[in-house]
SERO-4910 file (N, C-alpha, C, O; in steps of 0.05 Angstrom, whole numbers):
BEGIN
 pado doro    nc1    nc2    nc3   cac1   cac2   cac3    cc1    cc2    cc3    oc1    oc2    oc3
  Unk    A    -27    115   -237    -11     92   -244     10    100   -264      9    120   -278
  Unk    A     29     81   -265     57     92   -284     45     68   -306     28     51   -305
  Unk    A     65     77   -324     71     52   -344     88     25   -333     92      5   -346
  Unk    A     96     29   -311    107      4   -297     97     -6   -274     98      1   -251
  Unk    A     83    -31   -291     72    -46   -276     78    -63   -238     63    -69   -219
  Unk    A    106    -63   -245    125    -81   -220    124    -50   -203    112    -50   -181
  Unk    A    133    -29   -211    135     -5   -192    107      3   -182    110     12   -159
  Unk    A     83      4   -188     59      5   -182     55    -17   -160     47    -12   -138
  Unk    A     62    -48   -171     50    -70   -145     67    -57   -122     57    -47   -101
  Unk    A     95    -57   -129    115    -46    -99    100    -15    -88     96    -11    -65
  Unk    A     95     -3   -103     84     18    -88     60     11    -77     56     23    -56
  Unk    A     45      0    -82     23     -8    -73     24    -31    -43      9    -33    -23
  Unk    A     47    -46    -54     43    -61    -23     67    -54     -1     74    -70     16
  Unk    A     82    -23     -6     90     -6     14     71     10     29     75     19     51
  Unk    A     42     13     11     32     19     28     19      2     50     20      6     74
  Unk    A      9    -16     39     -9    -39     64      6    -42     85     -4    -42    107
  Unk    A     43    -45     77     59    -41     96     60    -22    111     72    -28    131
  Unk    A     53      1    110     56     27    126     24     29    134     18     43    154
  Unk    A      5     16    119    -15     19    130    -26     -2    152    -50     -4    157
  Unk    A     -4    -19    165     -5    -36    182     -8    -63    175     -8    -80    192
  Unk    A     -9    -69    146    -13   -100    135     16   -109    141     27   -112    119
  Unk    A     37   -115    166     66   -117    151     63   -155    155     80   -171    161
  Unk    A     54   -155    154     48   -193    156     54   -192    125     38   -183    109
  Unk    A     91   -205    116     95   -208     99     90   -231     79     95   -232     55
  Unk    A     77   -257    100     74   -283     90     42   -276     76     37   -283     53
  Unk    A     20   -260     96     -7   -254     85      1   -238     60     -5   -252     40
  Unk    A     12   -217     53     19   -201     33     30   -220      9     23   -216    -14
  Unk    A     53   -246     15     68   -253     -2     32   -274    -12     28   -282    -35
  Unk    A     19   -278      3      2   -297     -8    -31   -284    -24    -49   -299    -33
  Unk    A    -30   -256    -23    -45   -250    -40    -34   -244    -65    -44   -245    -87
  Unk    A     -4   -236    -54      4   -241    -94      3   -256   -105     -2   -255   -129
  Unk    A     11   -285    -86      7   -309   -100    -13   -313   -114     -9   -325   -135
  Unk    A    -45   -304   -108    -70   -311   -106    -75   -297   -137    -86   -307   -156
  Unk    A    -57   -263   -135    -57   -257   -166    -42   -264   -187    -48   -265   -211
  Unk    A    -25   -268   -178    -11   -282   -208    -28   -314   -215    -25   -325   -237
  Unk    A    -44   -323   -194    -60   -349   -200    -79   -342   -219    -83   -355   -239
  Unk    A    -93   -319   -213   -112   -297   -230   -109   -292   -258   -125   -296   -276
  Unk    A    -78   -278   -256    -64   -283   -281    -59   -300   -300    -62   -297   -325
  Unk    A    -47   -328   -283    -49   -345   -303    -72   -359   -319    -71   -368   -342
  Unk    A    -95   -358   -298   -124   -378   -306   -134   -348   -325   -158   -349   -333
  Unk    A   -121   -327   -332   -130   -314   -355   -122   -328   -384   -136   -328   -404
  Unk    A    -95   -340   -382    -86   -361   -407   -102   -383   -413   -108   -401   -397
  Unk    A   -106   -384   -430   -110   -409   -456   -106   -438   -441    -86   -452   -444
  Unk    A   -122   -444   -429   -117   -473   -414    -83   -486   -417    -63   -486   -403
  Unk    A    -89   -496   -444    -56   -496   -459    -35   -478   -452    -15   -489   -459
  Unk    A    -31   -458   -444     -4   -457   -439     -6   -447   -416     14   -434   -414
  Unk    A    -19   -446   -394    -23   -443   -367     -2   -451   -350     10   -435   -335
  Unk    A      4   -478   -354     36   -486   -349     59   -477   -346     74   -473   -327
  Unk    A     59   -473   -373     85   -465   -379     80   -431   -377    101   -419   -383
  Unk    A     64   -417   -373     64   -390   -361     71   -387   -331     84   -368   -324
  Unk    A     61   -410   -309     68   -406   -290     90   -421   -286     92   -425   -261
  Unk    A    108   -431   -297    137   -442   -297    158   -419   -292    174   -416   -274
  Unk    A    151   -404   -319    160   -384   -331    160   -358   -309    179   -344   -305
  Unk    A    129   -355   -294    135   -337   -274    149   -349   -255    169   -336   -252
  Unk    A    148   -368   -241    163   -381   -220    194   -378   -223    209   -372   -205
  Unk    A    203   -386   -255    230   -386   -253    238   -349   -261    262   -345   -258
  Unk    A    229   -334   -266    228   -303   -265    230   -299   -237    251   -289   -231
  Unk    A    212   -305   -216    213   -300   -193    237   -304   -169    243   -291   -149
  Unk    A    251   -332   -184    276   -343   -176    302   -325   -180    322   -318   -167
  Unk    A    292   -319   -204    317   -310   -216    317   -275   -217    334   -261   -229
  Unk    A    296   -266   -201    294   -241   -193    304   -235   -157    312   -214   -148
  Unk    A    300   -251   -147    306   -255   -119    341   -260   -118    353   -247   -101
  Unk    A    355   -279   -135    381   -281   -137    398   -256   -142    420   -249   -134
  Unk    A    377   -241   -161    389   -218   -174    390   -198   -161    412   -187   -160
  Unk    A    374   -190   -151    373   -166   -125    377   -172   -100    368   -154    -85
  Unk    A    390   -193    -87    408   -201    -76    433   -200    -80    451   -207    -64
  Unk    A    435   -195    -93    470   -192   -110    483   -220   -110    507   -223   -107
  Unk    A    464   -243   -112    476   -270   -124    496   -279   -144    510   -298   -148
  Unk    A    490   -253   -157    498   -258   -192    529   -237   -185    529   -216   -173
  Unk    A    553   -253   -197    576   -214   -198    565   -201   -204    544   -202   -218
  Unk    A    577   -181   -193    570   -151   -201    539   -139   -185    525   -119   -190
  Unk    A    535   -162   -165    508   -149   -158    484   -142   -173    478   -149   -196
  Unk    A    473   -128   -158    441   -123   -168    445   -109   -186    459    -88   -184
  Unk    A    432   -118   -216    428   -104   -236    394    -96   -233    391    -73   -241
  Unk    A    377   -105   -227    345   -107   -227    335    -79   -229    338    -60   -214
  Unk    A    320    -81   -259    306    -53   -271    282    -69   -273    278    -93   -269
  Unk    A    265    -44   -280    245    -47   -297    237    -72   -315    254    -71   -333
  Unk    A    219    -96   -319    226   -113   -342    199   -119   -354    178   -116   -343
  Unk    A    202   -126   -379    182   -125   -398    183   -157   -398    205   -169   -397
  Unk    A    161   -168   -398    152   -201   -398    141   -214   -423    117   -215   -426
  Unk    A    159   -227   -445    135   -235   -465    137   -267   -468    144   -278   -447
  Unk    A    131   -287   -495    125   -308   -498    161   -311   -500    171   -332   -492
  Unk    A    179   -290   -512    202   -298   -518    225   -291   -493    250   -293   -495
  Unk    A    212   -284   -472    234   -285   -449    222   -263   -438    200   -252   -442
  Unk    A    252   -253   -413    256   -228   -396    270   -208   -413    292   -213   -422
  Unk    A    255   -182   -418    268   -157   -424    280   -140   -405    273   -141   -381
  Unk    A    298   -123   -413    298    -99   -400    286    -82   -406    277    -81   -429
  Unk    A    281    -54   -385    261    -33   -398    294    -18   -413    312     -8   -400
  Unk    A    292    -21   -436    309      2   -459    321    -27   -482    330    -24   -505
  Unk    A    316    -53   -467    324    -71   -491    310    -78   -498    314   -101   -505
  Unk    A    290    -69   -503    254    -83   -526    252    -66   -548    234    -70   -564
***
């Protein structure tokens, strides 16, 4: 495993893909199932607003590596905390 978390899941579900899982709706729905995982690890209280927060990350990651935004895809590495989206070299 690396220190990057997002490059580990993608490598990991290139393989299921190559290992014949390419049913992208079954794949897109066990991530779902973990980040549900994820959030019911939070503090009842901010459970909410954690999965807001991933949802609108997820939005705004899909726009971005789409080249929605000028200038196209910027999408690195990103560090996740209570105060926003990082980049990996702006934390």
């Amino acid at each position: 495993m690396s220190d990057c978390l997002h490059c580990d899941i993608n490598e990991l579900v290139q393989k299921h893909i190559e290992g014949g899982t390419d049913d992208l709706v079954e794949i897109a729905s066990m991530m779902a199932e973990s980040l549900a995982d994820l959030v019911l690890l939070a503090p009842e209280a901010e459970r909410a607003n954690l999965l807001a927060h991933a949802i609108s990350v997820v939005g705004h990651m899909i726009l971005e590596k789409s080249g929605a935004f000028e200038g196209g895809s910027r999408a690195s590495c990103l560090k996740v905390e209570s105060g926003g989206v990082h980049r990996k070299g702006h934390w």
